[in-house]
VOGU-3710 file (C-alpha; in Angstrom, 3 decimals, decimal comma):
1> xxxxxxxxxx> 0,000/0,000/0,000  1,014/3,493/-1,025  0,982/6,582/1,225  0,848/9,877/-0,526  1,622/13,781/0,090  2,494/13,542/3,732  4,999/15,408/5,942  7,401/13,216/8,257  6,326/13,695/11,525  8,770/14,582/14,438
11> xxxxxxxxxx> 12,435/16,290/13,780  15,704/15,021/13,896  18,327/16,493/16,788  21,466/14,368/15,064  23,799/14,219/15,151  23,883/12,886/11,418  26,398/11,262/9,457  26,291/11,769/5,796  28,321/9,125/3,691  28,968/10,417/0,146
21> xxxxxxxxxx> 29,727/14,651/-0,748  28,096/14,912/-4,236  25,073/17,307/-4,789  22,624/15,031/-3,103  24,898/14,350/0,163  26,276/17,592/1,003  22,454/19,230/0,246  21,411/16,899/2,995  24,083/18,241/5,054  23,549/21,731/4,556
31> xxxxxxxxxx> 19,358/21,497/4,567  20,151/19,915/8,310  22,542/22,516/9,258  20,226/24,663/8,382  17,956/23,514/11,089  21,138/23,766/13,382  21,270/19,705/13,281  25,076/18,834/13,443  26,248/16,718/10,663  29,319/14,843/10,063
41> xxxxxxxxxx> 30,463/13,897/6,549  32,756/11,361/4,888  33,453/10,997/1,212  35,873/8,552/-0,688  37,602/11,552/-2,315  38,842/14,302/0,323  38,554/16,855/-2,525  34,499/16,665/-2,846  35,076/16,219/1,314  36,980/19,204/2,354
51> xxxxxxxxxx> 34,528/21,452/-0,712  32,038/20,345/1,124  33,097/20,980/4,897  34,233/24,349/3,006  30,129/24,969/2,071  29,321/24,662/5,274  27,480/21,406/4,738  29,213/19,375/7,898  32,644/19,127/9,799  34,537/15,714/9,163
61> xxxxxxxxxx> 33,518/12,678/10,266  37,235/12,324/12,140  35,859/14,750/14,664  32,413/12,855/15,377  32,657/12,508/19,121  29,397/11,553/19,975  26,851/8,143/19,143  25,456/9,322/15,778  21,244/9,305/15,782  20,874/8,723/11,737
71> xxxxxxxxxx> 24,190/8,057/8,998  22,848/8,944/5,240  24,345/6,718/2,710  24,900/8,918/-0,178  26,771/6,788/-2,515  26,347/5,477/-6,277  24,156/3,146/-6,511  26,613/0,188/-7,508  28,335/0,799/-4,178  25,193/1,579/-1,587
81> xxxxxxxxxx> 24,615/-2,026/-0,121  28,229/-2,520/0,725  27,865/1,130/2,151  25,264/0,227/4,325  26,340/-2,925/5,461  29,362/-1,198/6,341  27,683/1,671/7,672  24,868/-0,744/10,011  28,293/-2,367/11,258  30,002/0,851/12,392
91> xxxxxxxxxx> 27,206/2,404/13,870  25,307/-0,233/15,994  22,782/2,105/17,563  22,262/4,411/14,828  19,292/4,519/11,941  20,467/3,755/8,242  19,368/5,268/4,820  20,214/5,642/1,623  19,081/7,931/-0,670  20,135/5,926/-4,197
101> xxxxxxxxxx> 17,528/5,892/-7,040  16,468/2,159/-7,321  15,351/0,149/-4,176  14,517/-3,261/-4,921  18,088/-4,481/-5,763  20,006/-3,120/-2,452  17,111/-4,272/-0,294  17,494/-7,850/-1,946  21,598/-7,615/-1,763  20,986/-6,881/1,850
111> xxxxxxxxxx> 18,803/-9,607/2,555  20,615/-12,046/0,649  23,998/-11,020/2,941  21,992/-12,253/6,393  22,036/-8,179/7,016  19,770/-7,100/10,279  17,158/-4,905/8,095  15,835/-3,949/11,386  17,997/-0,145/11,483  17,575/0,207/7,781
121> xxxxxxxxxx> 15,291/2,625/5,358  16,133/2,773/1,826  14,542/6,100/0,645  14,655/7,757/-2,648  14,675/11,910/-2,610  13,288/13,100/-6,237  15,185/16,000/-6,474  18,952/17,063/-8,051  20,199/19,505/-10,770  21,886/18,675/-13,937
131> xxxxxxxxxx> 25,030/20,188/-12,167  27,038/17,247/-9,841  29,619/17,471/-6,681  29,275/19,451/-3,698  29,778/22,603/-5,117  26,273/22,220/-7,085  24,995/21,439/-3,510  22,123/23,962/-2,042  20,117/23,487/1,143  16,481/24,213/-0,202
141> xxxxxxxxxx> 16,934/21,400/-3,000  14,070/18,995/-1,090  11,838/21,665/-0,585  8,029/20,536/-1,505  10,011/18,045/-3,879  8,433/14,227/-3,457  10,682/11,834/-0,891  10,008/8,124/-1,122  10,606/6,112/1,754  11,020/2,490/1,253
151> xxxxxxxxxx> 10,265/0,042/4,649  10,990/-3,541/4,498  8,635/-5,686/6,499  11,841/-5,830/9,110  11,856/-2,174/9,401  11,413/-0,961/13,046  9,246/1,516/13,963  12,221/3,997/14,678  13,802/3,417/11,570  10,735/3,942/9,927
161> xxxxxxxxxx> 9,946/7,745/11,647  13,736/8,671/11,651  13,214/8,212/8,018  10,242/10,347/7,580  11,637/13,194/9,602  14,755/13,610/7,697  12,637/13,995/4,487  10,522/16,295/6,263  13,084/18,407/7,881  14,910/18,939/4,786
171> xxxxxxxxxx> 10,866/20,058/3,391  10,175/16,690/1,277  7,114/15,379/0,594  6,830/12,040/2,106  5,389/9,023/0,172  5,544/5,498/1,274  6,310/2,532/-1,093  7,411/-1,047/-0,795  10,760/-1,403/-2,930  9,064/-2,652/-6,130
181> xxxxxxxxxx> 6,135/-0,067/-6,325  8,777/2,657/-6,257  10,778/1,292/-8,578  8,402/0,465/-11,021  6,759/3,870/-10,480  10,545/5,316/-11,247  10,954/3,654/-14,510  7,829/5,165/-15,961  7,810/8,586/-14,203  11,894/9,199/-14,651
191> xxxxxxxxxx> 13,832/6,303/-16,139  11,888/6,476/-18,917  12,214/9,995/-19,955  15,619/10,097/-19,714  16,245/7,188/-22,018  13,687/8,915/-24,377  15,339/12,304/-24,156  18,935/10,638/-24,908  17,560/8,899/-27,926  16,004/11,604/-29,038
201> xxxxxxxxxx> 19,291/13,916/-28,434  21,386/11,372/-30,111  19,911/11,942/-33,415  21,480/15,600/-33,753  24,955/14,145/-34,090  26,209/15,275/-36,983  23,260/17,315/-37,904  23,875/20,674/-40,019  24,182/23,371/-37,724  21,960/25,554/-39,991
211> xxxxxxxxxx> 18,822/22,877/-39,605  19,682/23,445/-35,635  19,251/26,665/-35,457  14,998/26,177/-36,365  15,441/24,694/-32,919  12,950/25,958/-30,369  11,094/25,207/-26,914  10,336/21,885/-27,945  13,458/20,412/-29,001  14,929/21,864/-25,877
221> xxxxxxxxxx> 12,748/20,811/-23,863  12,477/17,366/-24,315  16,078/16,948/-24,734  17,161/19,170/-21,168  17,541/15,828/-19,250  19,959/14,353/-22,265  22,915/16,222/-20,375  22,824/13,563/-17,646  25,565/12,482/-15,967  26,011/9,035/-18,550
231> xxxxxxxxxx> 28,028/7,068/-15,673  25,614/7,539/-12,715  22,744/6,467/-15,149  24,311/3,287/-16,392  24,234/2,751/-12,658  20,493/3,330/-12,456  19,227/1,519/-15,337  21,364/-2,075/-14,832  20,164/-1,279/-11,057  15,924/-1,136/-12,559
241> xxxxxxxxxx> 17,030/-2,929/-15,620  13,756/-5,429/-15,240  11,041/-2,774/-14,761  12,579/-0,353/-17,683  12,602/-3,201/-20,038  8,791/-4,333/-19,890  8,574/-0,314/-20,312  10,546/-0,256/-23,394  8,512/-3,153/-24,726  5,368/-1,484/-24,459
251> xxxxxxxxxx> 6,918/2,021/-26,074  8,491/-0,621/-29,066  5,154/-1,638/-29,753  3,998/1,717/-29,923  7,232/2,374/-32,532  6,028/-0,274/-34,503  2,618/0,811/-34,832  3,734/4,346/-35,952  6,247/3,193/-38,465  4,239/0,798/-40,252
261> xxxxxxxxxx> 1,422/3,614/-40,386  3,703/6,163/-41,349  5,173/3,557/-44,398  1,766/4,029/-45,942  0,415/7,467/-44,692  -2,231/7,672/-47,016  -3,836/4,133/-46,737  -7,284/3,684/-45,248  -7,503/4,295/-41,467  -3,723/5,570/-41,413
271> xxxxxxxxxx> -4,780/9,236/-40,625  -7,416/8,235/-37,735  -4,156/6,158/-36,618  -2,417/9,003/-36,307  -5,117/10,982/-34,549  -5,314/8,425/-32,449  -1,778/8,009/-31,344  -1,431/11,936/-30,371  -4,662/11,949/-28,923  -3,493/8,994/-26,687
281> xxxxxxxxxx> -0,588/11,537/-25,482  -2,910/14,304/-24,929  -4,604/12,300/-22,291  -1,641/10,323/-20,669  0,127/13,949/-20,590  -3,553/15,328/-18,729  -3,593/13,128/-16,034  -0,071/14,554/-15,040  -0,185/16,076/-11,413  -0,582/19,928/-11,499
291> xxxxxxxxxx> 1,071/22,636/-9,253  2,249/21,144/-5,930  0,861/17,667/-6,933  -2,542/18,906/-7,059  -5,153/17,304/-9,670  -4,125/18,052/-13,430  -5,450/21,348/-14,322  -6,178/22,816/-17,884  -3,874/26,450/-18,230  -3,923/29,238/-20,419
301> xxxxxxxxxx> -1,136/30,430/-22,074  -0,248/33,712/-23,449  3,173/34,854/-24,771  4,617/38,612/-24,594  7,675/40,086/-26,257  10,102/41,495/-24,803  13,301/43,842/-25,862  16,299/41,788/-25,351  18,275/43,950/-22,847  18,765/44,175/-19,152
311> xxxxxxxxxx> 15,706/44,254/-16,381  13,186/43,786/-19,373  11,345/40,209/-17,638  12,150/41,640/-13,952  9,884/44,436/-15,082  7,293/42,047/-16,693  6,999/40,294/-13,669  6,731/43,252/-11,525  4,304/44,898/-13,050  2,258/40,964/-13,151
321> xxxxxxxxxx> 2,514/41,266/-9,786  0,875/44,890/-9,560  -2,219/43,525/-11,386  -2,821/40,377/-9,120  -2,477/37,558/-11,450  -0,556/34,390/-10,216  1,634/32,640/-12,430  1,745/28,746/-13,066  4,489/28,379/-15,293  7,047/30,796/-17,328
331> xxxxxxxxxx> 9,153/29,853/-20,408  11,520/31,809/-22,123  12,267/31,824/-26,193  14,036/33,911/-28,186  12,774/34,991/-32,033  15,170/34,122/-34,585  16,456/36,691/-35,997  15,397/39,858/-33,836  16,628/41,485/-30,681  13,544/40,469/-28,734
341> xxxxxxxxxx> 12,321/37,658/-26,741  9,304/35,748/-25,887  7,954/35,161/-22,542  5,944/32,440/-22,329  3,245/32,535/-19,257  0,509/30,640/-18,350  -2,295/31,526/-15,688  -5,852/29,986/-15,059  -8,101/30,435/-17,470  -10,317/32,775/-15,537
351> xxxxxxxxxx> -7,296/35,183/-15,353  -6,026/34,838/-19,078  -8,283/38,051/-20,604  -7,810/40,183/-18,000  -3,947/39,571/-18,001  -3,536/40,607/-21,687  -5,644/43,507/-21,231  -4,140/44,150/-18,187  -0,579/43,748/-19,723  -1,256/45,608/-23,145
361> xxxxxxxx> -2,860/48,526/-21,532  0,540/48,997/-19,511  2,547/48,871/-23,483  2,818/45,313/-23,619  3,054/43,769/-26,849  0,797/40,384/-25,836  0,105/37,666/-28,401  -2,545/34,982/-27,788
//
């Protein structure tokens, strides 16, 4: 059974040890210092270490005098079982997590090792930055973002709420999954669309710089994500290899369809095809949650140009502000060929008109 949208109860006084510097470790360490929880960190490499004891995310582990109340396993995921192992050997009284993306495979390794599951939580923050290392890190990076928490049916009750309350501290979202629910929930919700958005970028090797420079919104867009780090990710998909693949199968039949009506676009029932397959989008893409996981909610969008210089959008927004409207969303485009740029914004619907008029009374230059 899943448990959705809730808060961790309680709060953590530490102190915590945080095993692993990158972004997602020393965030944890400054989020928690930031609640004046003392955190200790440890890292492989002293560089990514001593730039994060620099940051202010934690002192070093070295001068841990006291019985640690949580450690934070913030290693790659090829490496987090022995981690924890390790980590549940070191520190006999304290609480265990780890934070790696896939949650099946290191609760099985565990088991399989005879480990006492008893102090452990695997737990899975959704949350990072296509930047990496400590120096990427930034305390607010959990805020309102979703934080899975993954309980084994040896999990104590401690374990358990220690868990919660570090995701809640930090200002995650807490959801509650057995291992294989999360992980198959992953491989649709993020797996996927990274896999999608590499393929997809991998096509514009080699391509004409001239044909890239019709690029807009959408290309970008859907290919933001291709810029992945390619070594943690080979990580995360041999870690959920089994879930991604029945995925894959489903999106190759899918493939297959399109490509054998696209062979013959003009044969009987190959345009209602077609219809059908974007129309089949329009209503998986609907039922995506809306602002702060609320239920999916329809938008209107309106686009204004801008002059290309300095303070142009901060005065846009400003002046959005002045006439009450609340924004949902804001994209940014530039037109090719002209010193201006488009703002994209969308609003709900029952604000849209009086936003342009609004807006184009003030000088605006709105288009619909």
């Amino acid at each position: 059974m899943s448990a959705f949208g809730t808060h961790g109860r309680g709060h953590l006084d530490g102190p915590v040890v945080v095993l692993g510097t990158g972004l997602l470790g020393a965030s944890i360490g400054l989020g928690l210092r930031g609640r004046g929880v003392p955190v200790f960190l440890s890292d492989p490499s002293p560089t990514n270490q001593a730039v994060a004891v620099d940051i202010g995310a934690g002192r070093p582990v070295a001068e841990l005098e006291e019985v640690p109340q949580l450690v934070v396993v913030a290693a790659p995921p090829d490496v987090t079982a022995d981690v924890v192992q390790q980590a549940l050997t070191d520190y006999p009284s304290a609480v265990v997590v780890d934070i790696a993306s896939v949650k099946a495979t290191i609760q099985a390794q565990l088991r399989e090792r005879g480990v006492d599951l008893s102090r452990y939580v695997g737990t899975h923050p959704m949350a990072g930055r296509e930047k990496s290392g400590p120096v990427a890190a930034r305390g607010e990076l959990f805020t309102s973002m979703p934080w899975v928490v993954c309980p084994s049916d040896e999990t104590g009750a401690n374990a358990l709420q220690t868990a919660r309350s570090l995701a809640g501290d930090l200002g995650g979202i807490v959801s509650q999954f057995t291992a294989d629910e999360h992980d198959e929930a992953v491989a649709l919700v993020s797996h996927l669309p990274q896999i999608m958005s590499s393929l997809l970028a991998s096509r514009l090797q080699g391509t004409p710089l001239h044909a890239l420079s019709l690029a807009g919104n959408g290309l970008r867009d859907t290919t933001r994500i291709a810029a992945s780090d390619p070594t943690l990710w080979v990580q995360i998909l041999g870690g959920n290899a089994e879930k991604v693949v029945s995925i894959l199968h489903g999106v190759r039949e899918d493939l297959n369809r399109l490509i054998g009506t696209l062979e013959e676009p003009m044969a009987p029932g190959a345009r209602l095809d077609l219809a059908q397959l974007i129309s089949e989008g329009n209503a998986g893409q609907a039922r995506i949650p809306g602002k702060h996981g609320g239920p999916p909610q329809a938008y209107s969008w309106l686009t204004i140009l801008v002059d290309d210089k300095p303070g142009q959008i901060a005065h846009l927004l400003t002046e959005i502000g002045e006439i009450g409207v609340n924004l949902e969303d804001l994209r940014l485009d530039h037109s090719s060929g002209q010193n201006v740029g488009m703002v994209e914004l969308s609003v709900l619907p029952s604000k849209h008109d009086l936003l342009v008029e609004a807006l184009t009374d003030r000088g605006w230059r709105v288009l619909q």
